[in-house]
Residue, then its C-alpha position, 0 to 999 in steps of 0.5 A: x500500500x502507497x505511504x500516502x494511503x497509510x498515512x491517510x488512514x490514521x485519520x476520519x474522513x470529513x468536511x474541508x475547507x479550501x486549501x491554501x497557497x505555499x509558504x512564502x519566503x523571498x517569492x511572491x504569493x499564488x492563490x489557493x487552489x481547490x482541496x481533496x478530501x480531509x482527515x483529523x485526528x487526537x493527538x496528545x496537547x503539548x502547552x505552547x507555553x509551558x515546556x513539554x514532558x521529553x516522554x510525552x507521546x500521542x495516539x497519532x504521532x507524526x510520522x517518521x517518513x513523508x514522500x515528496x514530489x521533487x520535480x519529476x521524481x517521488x520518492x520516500x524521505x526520512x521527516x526530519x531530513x526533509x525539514x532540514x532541507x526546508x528549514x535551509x531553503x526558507x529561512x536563513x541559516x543566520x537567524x536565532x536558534x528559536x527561530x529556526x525551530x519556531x519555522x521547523x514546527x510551522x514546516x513539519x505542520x504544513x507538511x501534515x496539513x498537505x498530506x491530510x488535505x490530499x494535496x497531490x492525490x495519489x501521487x505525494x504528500x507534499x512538493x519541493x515547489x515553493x508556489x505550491x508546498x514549500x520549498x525545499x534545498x538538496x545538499x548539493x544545492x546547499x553545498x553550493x549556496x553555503x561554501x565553506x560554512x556549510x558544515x557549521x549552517x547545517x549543523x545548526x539547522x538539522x539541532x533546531x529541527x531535532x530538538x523539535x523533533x515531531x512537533x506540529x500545530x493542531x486546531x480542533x484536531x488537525x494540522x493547520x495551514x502553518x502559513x508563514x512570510x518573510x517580513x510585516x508591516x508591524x502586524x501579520x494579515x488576517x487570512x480571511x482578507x485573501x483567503x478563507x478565514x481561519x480562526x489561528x490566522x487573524x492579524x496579530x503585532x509584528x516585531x521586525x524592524x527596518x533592520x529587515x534587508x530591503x524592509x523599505x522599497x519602491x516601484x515607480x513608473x512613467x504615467x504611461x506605464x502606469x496607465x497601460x498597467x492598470x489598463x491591461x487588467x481594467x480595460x475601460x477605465x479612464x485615464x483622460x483627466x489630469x494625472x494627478x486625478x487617476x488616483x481615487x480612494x483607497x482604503x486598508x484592511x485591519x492590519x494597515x495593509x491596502x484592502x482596495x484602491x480606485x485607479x481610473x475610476x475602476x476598483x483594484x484589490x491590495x493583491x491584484x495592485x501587489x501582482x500586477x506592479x510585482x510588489x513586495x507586500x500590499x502594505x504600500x503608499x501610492x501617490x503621484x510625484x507630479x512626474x511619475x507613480x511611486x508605490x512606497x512597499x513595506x515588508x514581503x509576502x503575502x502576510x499571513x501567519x508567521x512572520x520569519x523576521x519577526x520570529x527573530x526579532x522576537x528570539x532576540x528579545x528572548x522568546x523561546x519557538x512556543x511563544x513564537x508559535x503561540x503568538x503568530x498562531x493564537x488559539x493551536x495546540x503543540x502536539x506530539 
């Protein structure tokens, strides 16, 4: 019997809700794509605020093995080989240890929340493609990426995901869709401003700073790109007045991010603006100089979940990864 079928057969078949996009660190979001059949379970709850008990199992514990779709290839990987190799591709090696496993707790908790939804049928339970699953480096890649500090990065990442060794979040009895992004505006996005609502994934205070590489950027553009933009996804708005008049209101979401903007007399989401300007995050300025368009860009990603330069920050002030967990997905369960 398939491992996938194994896997699934731990859990009770029932109703689901859509699935979502992949985990984003430095690449731009997806939409979410139609989900396959769920399952859930009852493992064993593990406080995320006290420190679990080092003989603490559970009825459905993670399993020891995933099988990943790499490209054309599947083949069966050892879990926590796997999320060494995510860990490696999605957040950088540099950062603080509980941070690191902070994001290899949301990383094995994607992962399950993949195989139980069905994601890749009959095929695997989880991909290397970042715009589908998360993303995922090989050692050869990271060899190449990391030189002569590959033994001491690697070291540090595969401690920081076996410290953390089959621990994942739980709601109401199933993995979550442990989403997470590279930086925030100073709070996270509530999923439900682009996705389906999710109880865990509501807007909650982010603590990176403009210490974040390129926290800041800009987009600018000619008022003839600007309207040819703008044109190609609203053909009939209009962009015969003066140009200083093309820009009408704009509003923002709860977490200061720009929910919709009027642009030629035709209303725009902050996500549609984010796609067809490739910028780095919705949460933007746009004001017209007298010469050009300049979209003023904090932050990158799409903003839901956690946010990996906010973990950081919040290791450096001295959270251990459950407070970090337990802030950027309120109301889950660690479980073991």
């Amino acid at each position: 019997m398939p491992l996938f079928l194994t896997f699934a057969m731990t859990f009770i078949q029932c109703r689901t809700t859509a699935a979502p996009e992949k985990n984003e660190y430095m690449h731009p979001a997806n939409e979410p794509a139609d989900s396959a059949g769920a399952w859930t379970f009852t493992p064993e709850p593990i406080s995320t605020q006290e420190p679990a008990a080092a003989s603490a199992k559970a009825p459905y514990p993670a399993p020891e093995t995933v099988t990943v779709k790499n490209g054309d290839e599947v083949q069966e990987m050892d879990m926590q080989s796997y999320l060494v190799g995510v860990v490696a591709a999605e957040m950088p090696a540099s950062f603080e240890p509980e941070a690191l496993k902070a994001q290899g707790v949301a990383a094995r908790s994607y992962a399950l929340y993949c195989a139980a939804t069905g994601r890749h049928g009959d095929t695997a339970q989880v991909c290397t493609d970042f715009a589908c699953c998360q993303a995922w480096s090989s050692e050869d890649t990271l060899r190449r990426n990391w030189g002569d500090s590959y033994d001491e990065k690697l070291e540090k990442i595969k401690t920081a995901v076996e410290a953390t060794a089959g621990e994942y979040l739980c709601y109401d009895g199933a993995p979550v869709f442990a989403a997470f992004h590279s930086s925030s505006a100073g709070a996270t996005e509530d999923c439900g401003a682009i996705w389906s609502a999710r109880p865990y994934l509501i807007s909650v205070d982010s603590p990176e700073t403009a210490e974040v590489p390129n926290y800041i950027s800009s987009v600018e553009l000619s008022a003839l790109d600007f309207r040819d933009t703008v044109l190609y996804a609203r053909p009939d708005a209009d962009f015969t007045g003066d140009e200083s008049e093309w820009i009408g209101e704009i509003t923002h979401d709860e977490s200061g991010r720009v929910a919709s903007a009027v642009l030629g007399g035709e209303k725009l989401s902050g996500t549609e603006l984010r796609s067809l300007f490739s910028l780095r995050s919705t949460a933007f300025t746009l004001e017209y100089t007298g010469s050009s368009f300049l979209f003023t860009v904090t932050g990158f990603g799409h903003g839901v979940g956690m946010s990996q330069y906010g973990a950081n920050a919040m290791a450096k002030s001295g959270a251990d990864y459950r407070e970090i967990l337990a802030h950027y997905y309120p109301g889950t369960q660690l479980v073991k």
